[in-house]
LUMLUM-735766 format. One record per residue (C-alpha): x, y, z; residue in one letter. Coordinates in steps of 0.05 Angstrom, whole numbers, plus 32768, in hexadecimal, padded with zeros to 4 digits. Layout:
XYZA...
This chain:
83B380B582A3X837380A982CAX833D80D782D9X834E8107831AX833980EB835BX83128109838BX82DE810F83C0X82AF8129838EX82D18106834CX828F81078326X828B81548321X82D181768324X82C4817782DDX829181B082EFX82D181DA82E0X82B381D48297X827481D3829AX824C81BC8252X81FE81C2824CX81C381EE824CX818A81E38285X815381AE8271X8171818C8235X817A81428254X8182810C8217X814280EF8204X8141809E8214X814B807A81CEX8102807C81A1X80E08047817CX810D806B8140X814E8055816FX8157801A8153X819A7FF0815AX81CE7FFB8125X81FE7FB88127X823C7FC2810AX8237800A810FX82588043812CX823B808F8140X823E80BA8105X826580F38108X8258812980D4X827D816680B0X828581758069X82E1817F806DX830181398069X8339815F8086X8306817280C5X82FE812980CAX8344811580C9X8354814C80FCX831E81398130X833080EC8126X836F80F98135X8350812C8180X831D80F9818DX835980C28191X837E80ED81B5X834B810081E4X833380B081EFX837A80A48207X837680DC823EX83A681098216X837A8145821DX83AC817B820CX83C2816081C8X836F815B81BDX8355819781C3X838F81BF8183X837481828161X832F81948167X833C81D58161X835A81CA811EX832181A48101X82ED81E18116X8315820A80EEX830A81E080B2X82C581DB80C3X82A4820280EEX825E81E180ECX8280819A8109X825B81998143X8275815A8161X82C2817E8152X82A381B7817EX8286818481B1X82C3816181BAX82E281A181BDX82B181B781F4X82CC817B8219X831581858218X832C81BD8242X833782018238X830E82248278X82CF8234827BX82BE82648245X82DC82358217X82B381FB8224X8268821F8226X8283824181E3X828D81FD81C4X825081DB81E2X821C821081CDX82348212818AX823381B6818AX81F081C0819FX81DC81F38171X81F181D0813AX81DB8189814AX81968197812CX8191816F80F7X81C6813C8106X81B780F58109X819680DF8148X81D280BA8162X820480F28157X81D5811D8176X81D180EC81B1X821B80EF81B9X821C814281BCX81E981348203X820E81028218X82538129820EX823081628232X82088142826AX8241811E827EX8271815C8284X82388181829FX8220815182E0X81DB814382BDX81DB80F982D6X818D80F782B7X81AD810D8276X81EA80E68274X81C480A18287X819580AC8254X81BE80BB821CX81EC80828228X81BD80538223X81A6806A81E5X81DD806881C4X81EE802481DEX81A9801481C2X81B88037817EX81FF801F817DX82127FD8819CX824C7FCA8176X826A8016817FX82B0800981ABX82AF805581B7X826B805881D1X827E801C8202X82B68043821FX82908082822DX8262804D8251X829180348270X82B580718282X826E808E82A2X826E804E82D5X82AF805E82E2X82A180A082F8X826E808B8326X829C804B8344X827A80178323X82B57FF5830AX829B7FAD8302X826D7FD182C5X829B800082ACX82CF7FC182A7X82967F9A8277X828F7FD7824DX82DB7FDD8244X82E17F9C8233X82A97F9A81FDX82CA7FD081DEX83137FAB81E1X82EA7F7781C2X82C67F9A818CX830F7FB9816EX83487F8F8199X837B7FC48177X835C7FFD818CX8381801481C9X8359804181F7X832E800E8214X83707FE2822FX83848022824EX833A80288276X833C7FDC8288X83777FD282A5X835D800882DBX83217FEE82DAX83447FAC82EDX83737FD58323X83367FE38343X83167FA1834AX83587F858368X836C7F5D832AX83B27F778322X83C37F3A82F5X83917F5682C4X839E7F9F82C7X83E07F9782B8X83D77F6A8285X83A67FA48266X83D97FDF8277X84127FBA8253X83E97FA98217X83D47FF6821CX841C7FFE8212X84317FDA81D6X83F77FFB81AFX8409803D81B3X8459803581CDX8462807F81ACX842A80A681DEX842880BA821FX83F580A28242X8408805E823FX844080648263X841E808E8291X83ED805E829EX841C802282A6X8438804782E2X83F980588308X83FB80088309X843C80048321X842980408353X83F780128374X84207FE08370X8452800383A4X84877FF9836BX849580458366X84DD804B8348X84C280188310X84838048830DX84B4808E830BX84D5806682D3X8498805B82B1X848A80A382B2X84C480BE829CX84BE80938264X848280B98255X849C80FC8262X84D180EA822DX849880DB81FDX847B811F820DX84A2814E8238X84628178824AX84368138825CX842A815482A1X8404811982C6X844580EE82C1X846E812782EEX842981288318X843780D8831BX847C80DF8333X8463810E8365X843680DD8385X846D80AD837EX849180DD83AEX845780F083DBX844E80A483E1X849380A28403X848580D5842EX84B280FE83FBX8487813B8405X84B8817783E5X84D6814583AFX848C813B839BX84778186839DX84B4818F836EX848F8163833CX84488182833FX847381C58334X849681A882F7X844B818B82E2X842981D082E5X846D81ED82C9X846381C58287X841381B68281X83F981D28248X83B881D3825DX838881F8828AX836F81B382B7X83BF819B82B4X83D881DC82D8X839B81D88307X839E81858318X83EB8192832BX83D681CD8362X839C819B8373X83D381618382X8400819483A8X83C9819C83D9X83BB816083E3X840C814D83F5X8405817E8432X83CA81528448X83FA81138448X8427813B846DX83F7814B849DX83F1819A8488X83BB81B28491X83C481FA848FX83F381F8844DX83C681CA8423X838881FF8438X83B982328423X83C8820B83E5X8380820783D4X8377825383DCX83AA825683A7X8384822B8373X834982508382X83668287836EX83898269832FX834982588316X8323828B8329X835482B182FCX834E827A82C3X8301826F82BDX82FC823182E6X82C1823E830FX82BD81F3831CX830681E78336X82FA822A836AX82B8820A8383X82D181C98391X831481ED83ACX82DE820583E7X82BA81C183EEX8309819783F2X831F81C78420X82DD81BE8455X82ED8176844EX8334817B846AX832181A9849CX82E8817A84B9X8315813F84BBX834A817184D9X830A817C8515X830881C484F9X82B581C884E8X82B3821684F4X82EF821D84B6X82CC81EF848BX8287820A8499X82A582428476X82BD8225842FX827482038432X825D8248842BX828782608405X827B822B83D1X822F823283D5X8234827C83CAX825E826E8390X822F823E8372X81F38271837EX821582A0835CX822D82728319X8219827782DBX8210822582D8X81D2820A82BEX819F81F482EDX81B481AB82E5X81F881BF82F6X81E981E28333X81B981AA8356X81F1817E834EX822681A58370X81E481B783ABX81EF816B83B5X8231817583C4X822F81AB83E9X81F981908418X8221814C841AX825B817D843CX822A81938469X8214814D8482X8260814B8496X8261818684BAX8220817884E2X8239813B84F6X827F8160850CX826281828543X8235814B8555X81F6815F8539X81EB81198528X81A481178521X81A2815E84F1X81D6813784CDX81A780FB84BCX816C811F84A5X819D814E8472X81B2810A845EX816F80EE8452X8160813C8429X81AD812B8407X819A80E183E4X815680F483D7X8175813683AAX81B18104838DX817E80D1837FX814D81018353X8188811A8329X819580D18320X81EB80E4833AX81F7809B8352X824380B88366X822680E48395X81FA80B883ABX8236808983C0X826480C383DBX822680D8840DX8223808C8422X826880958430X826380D6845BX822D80B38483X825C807E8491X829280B484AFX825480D384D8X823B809384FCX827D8086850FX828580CA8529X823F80C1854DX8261806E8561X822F80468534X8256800F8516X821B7FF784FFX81FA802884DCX8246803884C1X824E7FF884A7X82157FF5847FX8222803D8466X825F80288451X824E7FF28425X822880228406X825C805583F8X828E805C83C5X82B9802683CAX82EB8033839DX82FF806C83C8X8330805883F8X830C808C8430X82D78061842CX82FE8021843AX831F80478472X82D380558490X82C0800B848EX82FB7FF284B0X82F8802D84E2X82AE801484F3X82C57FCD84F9X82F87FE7852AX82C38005854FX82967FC9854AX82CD7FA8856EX82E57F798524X83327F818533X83477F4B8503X83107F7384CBX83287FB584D6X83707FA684D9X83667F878493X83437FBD847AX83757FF28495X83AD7FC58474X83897FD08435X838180168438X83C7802C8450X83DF8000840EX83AE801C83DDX83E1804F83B5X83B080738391X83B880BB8399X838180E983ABX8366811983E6X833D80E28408X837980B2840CX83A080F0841EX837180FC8457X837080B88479X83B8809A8462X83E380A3849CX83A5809084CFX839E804D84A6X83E4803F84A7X83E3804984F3X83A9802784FFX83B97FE284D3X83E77FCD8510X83BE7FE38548X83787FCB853DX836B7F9A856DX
């Protein structure tokens, strides 16, 4: 299983939101001082607490957040003043009610703890709650406090991830495959870390290995088949699912696999049939909401418009009627992005609204809210440049990195980068696309579909053809692909 992909990938967690305004982690203190050998304490006064949120926090390391969160909620029954039971608790699902429930009550009892345990409440928080500031800081305590700490190097890791720095987050997963080479979380991380810097060898060397650690779970033979997705190889990838699905028939990202292994083929119904089945058999809240996210986005690849707006409408209202303020908000902000790429800037002017009105009117911290302003301004660059406003599109841009850049959000700094590049090549400025691009998110496949679109226009035939080539064969499902697939595919043979 990998982390949900997106235009805005960095905050769709917002669904469950987890901190208070104005509590970023402190940076580490002359007190911080490295611990070699150690690992974050984690204190409760029930051994059978412990052995309970062990058992969650492996769980939950492997991407197998259902099974988590009983766990969790097991080992706050036996103790209910283990704050890092309710943190992790906080951070595994449930809506969100659940999760500010959980994360008052890890922060209210963390008073007292020791400094790094503390440190990993902020950092759980912060990074569920888009406080960049908070999230940098506490990392790097921690990695401060805690050098030798294999979980600490994955959360690390997982945080470059999120903002698609993958050559970082790949040295973090591999100092914690190195600190505990049996422990098998980090193999899982690495070999998409590897995916992503186009050494296939190597990630499926690490998806394999992932494999014959934990042969009994799900996730690793989920995993193996989002290799063998991008590979192309998808009845060897279905197989791998299924495999998975036999492990644990209400795994619901291996039928969202399958589906994508049928959307892939242009298999549009056979693939809605398996997002069905997923949100048929999820057990929880973010399962049945990720498999109405992927049936909008299979109307996109087919070039719907209309029915995958219609099918956001209907997760909107799914979460609206399952606390997932997050999810409805960024059902608003997806759905302006398909209809400016559809040429439809009066629609998506709309959901823009609609989404800042809904933010407005949230109960999210302050921290939370300035993030998803970024966002929503970031939208609004689009739209400007839509209608050709190109010049009221560049100074929003200049107000839109200045905002990411003093909440420290390096993802949204990248995704804005990227939007840029889609304007100047609206306005015709390879140029000033180009070097946007380079800038952007590049491990978003939109992206790559910008830069070669800008070579095109620069008049790079041979560059752009490559770089369509590349897109049309990337195989990682998401909206952006979704949006730009078919026009890549198209384009690969006629750029001249």
């Amino acid at each position: 299983m990998k982390h949900l992909a997106s235009f805005v990938v960095s905050l769709l967690v917002l669904a469950a939101p987890l901190a208070t305004p104005g509590q970023s982690a402190p940076p580490a203190t002359k007190a911080s001082v490295a611990q070699p050998g150690k690992e974050v304490p984690v204190t409760t006064r029930s051994k059978e607490a412990r052995a309970l949120f062990d058992q969650g926090r492996e769980r939950l390391a492997n991407g197998e957040v259902a099974l988590a969160a009983p766990l969790f909620d097991k080992a706050i029954e036996k103790d209910d003043r283990f704050a890092l039971a309710h943190a992790y608790r906080a951070n595994s699902g449930g809506g969100f009610e659940v999760t500010r429930k959980h994360v008052d009550r890890a922060i209210a009892l963390s008073e007292g703890l020791p400094e790094g345990e503390r440190l990993l409440i902020q950092a759980i928080r912060a990074g569920a709650y888009g406080d960049s500031a908070g999230l940098i800081a506490a990392n790097e305590a921690l990695l401060a406090m805690y050098p030798d700490d294999k979980r600490v190097h994955l959360r690390v890791g997982n945080r470059y991830q999120g903002v698609g720095d993958w050559s970082r987050a790949a040295g973090e997963f591999e100092r914690a495959a190195a600190i505990d080479p049996a422990w098998a979380p980090p193999q899982n991380s690495l070999g998409y870390a590897r995916m992503a810097l186009g050494d296939m060898a190597g990630a499926e060397k690490a998806m394999r290995r992932y494999v014959e650690l934990r042969p009994d779970a799900p996730n690793p033979h989920d995993s193996l088949g989002e290799f063998l997705l991008k590979q192309g190889r998808f009845d060897e990838a279905i197989a791998s699912y299924r495999k998975a699905l036999a492990v644990d028939p209400s795994y619901s990202s291996s039928w969202d696999g399958i589906g994508h292994c049928q959307v892939l083929r242009g298999r549009y119904v056979e693939g809605r049939d398996a997002y069905a089945k997923s949100a048929a058999v999820a057990t929880d809240l973010a399962g049945k909401l990720s498999a109405r996210y992927w049936r909008t986005v299979s109307y996109v690849h087919e070039g719907k418009t209309g029915e995958a707006i219609g099918s956001y409408d209907d997760l909107r209202a799914f979460a609206d009627g399952n606390g997932a303020p997050g999810w409805a908000i960024w059902s608003h902000l997806n759905s302006a992005w398909i209809l400016l790429e559809a040429d439809a800037a009066g629609a998506a002017g709309a959901h823009i609204d609609a989404a800042a009105a809904r933010i407005a009117a949230s109960s999210f911290p302050a921290t939370a809210k300035a993030a998803l302003d970024v966002a929503v301004q970031r939208m609004r660059v689009m739209a400007l440049a839509r209608v050709h406003a190109f010049e009221e599109a560049r100074a929003l841009a200049k107000k839109n990195a200045a905002a990411a850049e003093a909440i420290k959000d390096e993802g949204a700094q990248k995704w804005l980068a990227s939007v840029q590049a889609w304007a100047e090549i609206q306005a015709g400025n390879a140029d000033a696309a180009l070097e946007s691009a380079a800038r952007g998110m590049r491990a978003s496949p939109w992206t790559l579909y910008q830069e070669a679109a800008a070579r095109d226009l620069k008049g790079q035939g041979a560059e752009a053809r490559k770089g369509f080539e590349q897109v049309a064969r990337w195989n990682e499902n998401d909206l952006g692909y979704a949006l730009i697939r078919s026009k890549a595919q198209a384009r690969a043979g006629a750029a001249q």
